[in-house]
DOPA-412515 format. One record per residue: x, y, z of N, C-alpha, C in turn; residue number from 1. Coordinates in steps of 0.02 Angstrom, whole numbers, plus 50000, padded with zeros to 5 digits. Layout:
<rec n_xx="X" n_yy="Y" n_zz="Z" ca_xx="X" ca_yy="Y" ca_zz="Z" c_xx="X" c_yy="Y" c_zz="Z" milum="NUM"/>
...
***
This chain:
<rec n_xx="48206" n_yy="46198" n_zz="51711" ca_xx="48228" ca_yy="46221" ca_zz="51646" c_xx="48208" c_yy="46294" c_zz="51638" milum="1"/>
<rec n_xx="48246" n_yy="46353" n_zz="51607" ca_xx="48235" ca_yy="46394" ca_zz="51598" c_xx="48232" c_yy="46433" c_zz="51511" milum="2"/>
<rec n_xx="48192" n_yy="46453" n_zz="51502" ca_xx="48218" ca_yy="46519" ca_zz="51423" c_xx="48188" c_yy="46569" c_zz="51451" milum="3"/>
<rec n_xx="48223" n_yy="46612" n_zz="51396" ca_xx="48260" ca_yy="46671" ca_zz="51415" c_xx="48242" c_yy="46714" c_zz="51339" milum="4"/>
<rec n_xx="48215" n_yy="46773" n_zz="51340" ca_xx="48196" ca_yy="46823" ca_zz="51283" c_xx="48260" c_yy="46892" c_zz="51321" milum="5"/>
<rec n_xx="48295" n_yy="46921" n_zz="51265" ca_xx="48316" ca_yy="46985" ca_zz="51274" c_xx="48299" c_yy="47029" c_zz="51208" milum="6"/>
<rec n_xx="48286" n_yy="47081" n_zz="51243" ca_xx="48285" ca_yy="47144" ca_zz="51206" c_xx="48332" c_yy="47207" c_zz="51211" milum="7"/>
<rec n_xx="48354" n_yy="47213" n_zz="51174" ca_xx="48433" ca_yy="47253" ca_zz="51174" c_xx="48422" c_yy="47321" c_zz="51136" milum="8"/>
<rec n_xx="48432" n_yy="47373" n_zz="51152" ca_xx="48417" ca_yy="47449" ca_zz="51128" c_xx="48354" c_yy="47456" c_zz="51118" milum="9"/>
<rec n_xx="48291" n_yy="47439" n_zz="51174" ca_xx="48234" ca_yy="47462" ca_zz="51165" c_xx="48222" c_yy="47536" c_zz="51181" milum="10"/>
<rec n_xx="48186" n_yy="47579" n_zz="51133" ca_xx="48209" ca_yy="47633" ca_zz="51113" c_xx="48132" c_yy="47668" c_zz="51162" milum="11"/>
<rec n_xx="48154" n_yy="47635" n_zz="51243" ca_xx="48096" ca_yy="47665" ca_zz="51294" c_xx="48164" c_yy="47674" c_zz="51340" milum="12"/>
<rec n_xx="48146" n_yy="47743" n_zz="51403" ca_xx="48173" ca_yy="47738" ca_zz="51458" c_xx="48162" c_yy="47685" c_zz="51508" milum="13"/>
<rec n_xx="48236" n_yy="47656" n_zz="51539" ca_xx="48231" ca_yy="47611" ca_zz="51568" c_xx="48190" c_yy="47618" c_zz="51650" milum="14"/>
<rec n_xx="48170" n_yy="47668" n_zz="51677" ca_xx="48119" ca_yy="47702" ca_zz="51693" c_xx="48060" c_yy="47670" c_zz="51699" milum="15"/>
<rec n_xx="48027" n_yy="47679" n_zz="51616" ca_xx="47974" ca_yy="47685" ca_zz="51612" c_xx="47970" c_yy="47598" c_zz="51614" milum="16"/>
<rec n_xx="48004" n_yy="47566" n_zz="51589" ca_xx="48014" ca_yy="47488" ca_zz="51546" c_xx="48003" c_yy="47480" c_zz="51647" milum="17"/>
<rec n_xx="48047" n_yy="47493" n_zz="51673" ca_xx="48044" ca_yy="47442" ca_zz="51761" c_xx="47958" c_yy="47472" c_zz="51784" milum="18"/>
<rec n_xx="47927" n_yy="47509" n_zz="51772" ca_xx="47872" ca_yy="47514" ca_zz="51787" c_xx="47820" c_yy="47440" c_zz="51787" milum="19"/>
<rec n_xx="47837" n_yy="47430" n_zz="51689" ca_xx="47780" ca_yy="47375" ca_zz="51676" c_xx="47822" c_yy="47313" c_zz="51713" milum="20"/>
<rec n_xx="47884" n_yy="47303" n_zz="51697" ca_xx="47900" ca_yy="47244" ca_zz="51729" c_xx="47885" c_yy="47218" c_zz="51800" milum="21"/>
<rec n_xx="47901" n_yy="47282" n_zz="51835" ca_xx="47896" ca_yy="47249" ca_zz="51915" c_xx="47817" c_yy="47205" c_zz="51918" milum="22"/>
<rec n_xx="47766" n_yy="47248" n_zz="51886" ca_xx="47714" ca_yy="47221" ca_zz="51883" c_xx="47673" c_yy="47168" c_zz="51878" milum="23"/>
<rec n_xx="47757" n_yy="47119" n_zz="51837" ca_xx="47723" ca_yy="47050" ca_zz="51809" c_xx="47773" c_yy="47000" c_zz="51840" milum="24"/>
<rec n_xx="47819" n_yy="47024" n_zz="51873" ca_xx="47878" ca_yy="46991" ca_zz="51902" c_xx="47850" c_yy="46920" c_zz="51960" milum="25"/>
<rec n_xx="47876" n_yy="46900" n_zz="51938" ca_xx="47861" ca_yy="46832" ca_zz="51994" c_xx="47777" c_yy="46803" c_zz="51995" milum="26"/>
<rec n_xx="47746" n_yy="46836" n_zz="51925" ca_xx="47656" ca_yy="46782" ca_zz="51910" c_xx="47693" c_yy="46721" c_zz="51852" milum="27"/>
<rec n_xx="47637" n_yy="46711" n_zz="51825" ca_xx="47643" ca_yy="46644" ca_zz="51789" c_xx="47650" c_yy="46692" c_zz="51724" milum="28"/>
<rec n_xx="47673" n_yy="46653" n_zz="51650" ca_xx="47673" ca_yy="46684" ca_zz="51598" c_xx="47600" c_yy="46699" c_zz="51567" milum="29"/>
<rec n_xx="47552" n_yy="46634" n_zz="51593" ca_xx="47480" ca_yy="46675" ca_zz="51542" c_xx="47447" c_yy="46729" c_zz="51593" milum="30"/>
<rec n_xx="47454" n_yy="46728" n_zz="51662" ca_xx="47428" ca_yy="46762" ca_zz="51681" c_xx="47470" c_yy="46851" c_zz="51678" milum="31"/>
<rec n_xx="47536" n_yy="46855" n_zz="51640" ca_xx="47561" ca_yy="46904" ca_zz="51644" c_xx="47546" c_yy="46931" c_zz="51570" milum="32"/>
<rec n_xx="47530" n_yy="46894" n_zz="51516" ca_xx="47515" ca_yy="46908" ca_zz="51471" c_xx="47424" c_yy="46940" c_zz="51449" milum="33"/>
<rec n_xx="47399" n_yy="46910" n_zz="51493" ca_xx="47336" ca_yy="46947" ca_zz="51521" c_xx="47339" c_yy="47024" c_zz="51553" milum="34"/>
<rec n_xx="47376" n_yy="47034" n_zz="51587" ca_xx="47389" ca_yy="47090" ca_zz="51634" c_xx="47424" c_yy="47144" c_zz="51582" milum="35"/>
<rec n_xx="47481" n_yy="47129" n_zz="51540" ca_xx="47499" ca_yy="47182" ca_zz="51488" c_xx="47457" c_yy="47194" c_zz="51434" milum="36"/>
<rec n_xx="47416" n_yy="47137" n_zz="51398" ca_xx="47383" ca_yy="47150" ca_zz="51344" c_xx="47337" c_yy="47220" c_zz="51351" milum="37"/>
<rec n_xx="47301" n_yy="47233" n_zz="51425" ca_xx="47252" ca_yy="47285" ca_zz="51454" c_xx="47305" c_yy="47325" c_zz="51499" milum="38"/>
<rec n_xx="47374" n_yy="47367" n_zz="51504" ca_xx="47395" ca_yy="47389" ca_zz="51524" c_xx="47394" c_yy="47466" c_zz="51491" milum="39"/>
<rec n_xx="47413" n_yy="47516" n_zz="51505" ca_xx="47399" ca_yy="47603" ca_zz="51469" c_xx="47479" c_yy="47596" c_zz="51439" milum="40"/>
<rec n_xx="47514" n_yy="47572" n_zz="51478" ca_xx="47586" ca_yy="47601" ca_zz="51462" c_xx="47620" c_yy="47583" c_zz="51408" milum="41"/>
<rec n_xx="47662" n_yy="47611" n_zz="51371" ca_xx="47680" ca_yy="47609" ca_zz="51291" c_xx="47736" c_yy="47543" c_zz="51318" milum="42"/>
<rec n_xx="47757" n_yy="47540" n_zz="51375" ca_xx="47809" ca_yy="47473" ca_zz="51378" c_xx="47793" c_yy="47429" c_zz="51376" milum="43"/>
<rec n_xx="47715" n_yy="47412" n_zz="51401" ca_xx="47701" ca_yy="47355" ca_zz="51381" c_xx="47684" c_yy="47305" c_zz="51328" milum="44"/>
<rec n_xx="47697" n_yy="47369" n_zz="51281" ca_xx="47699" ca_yy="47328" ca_zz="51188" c_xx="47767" c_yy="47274" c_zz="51189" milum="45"/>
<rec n_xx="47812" n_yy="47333" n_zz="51225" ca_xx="47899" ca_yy="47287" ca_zz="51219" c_xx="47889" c_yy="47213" c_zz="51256" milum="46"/>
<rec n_xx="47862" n_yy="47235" n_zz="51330" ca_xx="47872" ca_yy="47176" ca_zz="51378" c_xx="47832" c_yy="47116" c_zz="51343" milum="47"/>
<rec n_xx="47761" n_yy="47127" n_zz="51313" ca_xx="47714" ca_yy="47067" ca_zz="51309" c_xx="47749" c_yy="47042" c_zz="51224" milum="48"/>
<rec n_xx="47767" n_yy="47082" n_zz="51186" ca_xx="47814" ca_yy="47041" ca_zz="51146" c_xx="47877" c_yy="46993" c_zz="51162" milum="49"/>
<rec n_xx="47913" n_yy="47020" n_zz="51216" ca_xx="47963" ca_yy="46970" ca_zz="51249" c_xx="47930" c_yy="46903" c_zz="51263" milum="50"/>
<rec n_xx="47882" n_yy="46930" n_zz="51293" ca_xx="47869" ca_yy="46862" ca_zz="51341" c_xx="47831" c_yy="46803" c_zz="51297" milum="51"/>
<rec n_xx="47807" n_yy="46838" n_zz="51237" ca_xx="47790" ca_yy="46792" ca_zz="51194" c_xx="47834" c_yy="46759" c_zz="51139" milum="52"/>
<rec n_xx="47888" n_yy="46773" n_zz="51148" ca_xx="47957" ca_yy="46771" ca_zz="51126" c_xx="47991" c_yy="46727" c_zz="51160" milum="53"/>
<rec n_xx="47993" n_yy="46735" n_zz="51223" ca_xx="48019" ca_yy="46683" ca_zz="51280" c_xx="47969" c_yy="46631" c_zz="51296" milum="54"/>
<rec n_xx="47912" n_yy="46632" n_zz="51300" ca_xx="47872" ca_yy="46568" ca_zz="51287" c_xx="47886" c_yy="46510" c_zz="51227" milum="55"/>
<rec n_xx="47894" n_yy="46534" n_zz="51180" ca_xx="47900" ca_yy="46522" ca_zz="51102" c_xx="47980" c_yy="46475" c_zz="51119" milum="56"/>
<rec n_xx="48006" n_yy="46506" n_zz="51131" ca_xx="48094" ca_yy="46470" ca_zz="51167" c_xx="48066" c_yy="46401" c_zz="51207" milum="57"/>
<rec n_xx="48038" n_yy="46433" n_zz="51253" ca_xx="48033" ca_yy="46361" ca_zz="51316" c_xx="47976" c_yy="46315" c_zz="51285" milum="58"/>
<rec n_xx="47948" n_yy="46306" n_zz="51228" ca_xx="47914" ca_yy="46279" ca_zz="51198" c_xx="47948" c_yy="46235" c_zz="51132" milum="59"/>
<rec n_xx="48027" n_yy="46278" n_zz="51097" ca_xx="48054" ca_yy="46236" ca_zz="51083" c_xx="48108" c_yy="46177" c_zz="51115" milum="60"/>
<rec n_xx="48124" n_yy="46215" n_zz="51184" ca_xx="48142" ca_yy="46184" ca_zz="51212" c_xx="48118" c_yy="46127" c_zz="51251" milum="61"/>
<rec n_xx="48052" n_yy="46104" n_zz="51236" ca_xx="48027" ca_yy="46042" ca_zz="51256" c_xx="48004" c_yy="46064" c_zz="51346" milum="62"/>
<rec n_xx="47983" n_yy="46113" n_zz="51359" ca_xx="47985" ca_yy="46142" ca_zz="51435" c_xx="47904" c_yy="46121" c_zz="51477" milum="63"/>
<rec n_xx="47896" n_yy="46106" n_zz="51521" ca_xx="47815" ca_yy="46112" ca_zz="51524" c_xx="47781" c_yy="46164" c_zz="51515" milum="64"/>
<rec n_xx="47709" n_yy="46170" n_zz="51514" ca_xx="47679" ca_yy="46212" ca_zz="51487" c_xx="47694" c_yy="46289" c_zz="51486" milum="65"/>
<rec n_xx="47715" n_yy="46315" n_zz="51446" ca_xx="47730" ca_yy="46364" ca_zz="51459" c_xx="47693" c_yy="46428" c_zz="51502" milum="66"/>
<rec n_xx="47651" n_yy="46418" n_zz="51478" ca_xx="47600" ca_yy="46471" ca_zz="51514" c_xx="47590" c_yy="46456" c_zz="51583" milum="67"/>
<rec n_xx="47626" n_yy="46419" n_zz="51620" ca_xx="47639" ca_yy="46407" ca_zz="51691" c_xx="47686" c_yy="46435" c_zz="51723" milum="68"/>
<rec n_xx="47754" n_yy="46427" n_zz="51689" ca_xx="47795" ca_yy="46446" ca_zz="51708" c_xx="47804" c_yy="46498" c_zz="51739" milum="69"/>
<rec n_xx="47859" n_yy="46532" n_zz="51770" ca_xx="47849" ca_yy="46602" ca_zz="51811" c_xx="47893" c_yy="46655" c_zz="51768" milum="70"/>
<rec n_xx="47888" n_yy="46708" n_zz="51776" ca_xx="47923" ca_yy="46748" ca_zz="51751" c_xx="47952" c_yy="46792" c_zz="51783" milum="71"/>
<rec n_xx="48016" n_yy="46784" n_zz="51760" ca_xx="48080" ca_yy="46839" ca_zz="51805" c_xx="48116" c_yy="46883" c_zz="51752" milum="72"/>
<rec n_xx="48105" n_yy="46942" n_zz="51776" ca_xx="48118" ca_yy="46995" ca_zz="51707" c_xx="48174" c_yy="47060" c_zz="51760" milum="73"/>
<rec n_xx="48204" n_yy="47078" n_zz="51717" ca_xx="48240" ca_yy="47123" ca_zz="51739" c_xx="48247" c_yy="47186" c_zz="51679" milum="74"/>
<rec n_xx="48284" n_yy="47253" n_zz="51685" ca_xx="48285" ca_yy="47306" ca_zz="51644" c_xx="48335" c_yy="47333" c_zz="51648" milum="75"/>
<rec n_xx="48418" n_yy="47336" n_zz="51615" ca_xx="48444" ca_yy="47355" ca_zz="51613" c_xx="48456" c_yy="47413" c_zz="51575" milum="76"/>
<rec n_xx="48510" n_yy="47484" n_zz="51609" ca_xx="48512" ca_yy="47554" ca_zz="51560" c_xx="48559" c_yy="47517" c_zz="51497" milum="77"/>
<rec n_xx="48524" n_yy="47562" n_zz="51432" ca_xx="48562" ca_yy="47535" ca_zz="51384" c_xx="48598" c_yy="47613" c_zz="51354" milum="78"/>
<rec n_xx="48600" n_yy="47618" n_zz="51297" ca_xx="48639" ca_yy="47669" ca_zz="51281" c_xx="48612" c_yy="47753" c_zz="51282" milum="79"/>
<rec n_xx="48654" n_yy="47783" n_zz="51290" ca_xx="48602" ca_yy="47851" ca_zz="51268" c_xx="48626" c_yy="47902" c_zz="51213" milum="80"/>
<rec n_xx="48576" n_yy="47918" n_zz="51158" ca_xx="48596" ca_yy="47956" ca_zz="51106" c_xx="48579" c_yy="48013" c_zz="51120" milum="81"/>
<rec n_xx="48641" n_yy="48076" n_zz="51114" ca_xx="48628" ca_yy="48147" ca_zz="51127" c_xx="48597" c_yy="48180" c_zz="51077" milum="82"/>
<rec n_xx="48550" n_yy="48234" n_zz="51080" ca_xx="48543" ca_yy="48263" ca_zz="51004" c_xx="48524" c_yy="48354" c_zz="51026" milum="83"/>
<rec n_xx="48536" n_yy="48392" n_zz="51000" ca_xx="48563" ca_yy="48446" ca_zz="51008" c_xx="48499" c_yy="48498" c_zz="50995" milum="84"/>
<rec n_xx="48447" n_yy="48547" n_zz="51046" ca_xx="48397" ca_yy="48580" ca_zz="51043" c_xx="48424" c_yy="48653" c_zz="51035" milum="85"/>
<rec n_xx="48411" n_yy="48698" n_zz="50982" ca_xx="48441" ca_yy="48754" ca_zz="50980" c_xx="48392" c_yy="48811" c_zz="51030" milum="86"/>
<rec n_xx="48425" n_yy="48849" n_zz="51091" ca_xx="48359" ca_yy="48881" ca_zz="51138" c_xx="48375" c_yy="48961" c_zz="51096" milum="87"/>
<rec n_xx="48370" n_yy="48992" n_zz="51135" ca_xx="48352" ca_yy="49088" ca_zz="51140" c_xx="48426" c_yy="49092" c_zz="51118" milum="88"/>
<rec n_xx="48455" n_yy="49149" n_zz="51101" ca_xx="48518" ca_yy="49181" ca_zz="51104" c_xx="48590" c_yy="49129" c_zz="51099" milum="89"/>
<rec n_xx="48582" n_yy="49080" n_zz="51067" ca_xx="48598" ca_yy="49047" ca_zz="51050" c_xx="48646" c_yy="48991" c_zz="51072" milum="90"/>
<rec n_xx="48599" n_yy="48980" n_zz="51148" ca_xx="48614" ca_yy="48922" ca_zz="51159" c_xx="48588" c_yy="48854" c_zz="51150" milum="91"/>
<rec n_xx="48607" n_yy="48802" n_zz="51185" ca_xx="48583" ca_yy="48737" ca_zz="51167" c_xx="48583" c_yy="48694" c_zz="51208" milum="92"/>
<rec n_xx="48511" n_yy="48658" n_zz="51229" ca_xx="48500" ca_yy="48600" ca_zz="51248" c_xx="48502" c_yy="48532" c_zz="51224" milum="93"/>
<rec n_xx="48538" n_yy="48510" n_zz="51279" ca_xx="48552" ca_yy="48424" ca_zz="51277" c_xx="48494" c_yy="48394" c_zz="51266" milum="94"/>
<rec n_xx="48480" n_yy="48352" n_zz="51242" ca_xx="48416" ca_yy="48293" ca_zz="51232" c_xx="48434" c_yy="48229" c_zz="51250" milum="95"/>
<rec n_xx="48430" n_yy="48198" n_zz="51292" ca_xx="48442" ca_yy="48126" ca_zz="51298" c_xx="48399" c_yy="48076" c_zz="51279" milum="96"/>
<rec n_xx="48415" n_yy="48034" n_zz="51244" ca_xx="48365" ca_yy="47981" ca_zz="51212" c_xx="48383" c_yy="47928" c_zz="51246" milum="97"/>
<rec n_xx="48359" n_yy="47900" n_zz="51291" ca_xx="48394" ca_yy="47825" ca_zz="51317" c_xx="48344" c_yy="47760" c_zz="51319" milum="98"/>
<rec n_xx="48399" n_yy="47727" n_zz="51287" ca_xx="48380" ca_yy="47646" ca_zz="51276" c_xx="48374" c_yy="47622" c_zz="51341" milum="99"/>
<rec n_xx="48358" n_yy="47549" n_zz="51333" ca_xx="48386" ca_yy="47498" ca_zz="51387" c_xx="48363" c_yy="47417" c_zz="51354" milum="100"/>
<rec n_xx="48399" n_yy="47381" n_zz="51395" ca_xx="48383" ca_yy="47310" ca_zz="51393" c_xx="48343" c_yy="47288" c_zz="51442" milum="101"/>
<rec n_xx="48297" n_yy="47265" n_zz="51401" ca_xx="48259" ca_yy="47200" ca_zz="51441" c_xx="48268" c_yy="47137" c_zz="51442" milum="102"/>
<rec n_xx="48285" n_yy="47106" n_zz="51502" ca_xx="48291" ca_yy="47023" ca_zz="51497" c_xx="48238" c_yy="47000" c_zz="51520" milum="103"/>
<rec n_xx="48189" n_yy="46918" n_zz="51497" ca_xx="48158" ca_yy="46906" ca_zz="51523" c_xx="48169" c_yy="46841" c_zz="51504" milum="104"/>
<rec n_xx="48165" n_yy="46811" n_zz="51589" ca_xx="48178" ca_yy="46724" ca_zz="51614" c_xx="48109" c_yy="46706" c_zz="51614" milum="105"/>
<rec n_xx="48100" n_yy="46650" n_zz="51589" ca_xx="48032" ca_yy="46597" ca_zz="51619" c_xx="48078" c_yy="46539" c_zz="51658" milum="106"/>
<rec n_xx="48046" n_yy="46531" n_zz="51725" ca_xx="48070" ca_yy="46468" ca_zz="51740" c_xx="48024" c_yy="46425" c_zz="51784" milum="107"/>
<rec n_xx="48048" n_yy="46352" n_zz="51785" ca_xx="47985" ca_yy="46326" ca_zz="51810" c_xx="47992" c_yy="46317" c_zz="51897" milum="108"/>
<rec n_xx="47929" n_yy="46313" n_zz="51931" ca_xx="47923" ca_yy="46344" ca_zz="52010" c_xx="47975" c_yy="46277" c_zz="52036" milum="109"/>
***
């Protein structure tokens, strides 16, 4: 049995977001929730909310323990908002702001 947490226009580079993920990819959910809670990186506010999000799922879904289960997460690019930096002599830099999606699977081994 599997659930499944997504996060859609998280307002981190998808970059930075595959950093924390690879990290927790293929452990168990409590032991990945251990590992983000003490992580530096600002993504791992997004990821350890998912996964407590996707636990919460496979728990209504009648799943075994959740905190066993494994976790398979992926990071897709999501949108990007331009916004306009005025430089010297009056030109202008691009700013890219980019989203992405995070999906994250629990499933059992």
């Amino acid at each position: 049995m599997e659930a499944r947490a997504v996060l859609k226009y998280a307002r981190i580079t998808p970059r930075k977001a595959r950093r924390v993920v690879n990290l927790i990819r293929n452990k168990s959910a409590g032991d990945a929730i251990i590992f983000l809670k003490f992580m530096p990186y600002r993504g791992a506010r997004f990821v350890e909310k998912l996964l407590k999000s996707a636990m919460a799922n496979a728990e209504q879904k009648k799943a075994v323990n959740p905190e066993s289960m494994i976790v398979k997460a992926y990071v897709d690019h999501g949108s990007t908002m331009k916004r306009v930096e005025p430089r010297a002599m009056g030109r202008a830099n691009i700013i890219k702001k980019r989203s992405c999606h995070i999906t994250l699977v629990l499933s059992e081994e």
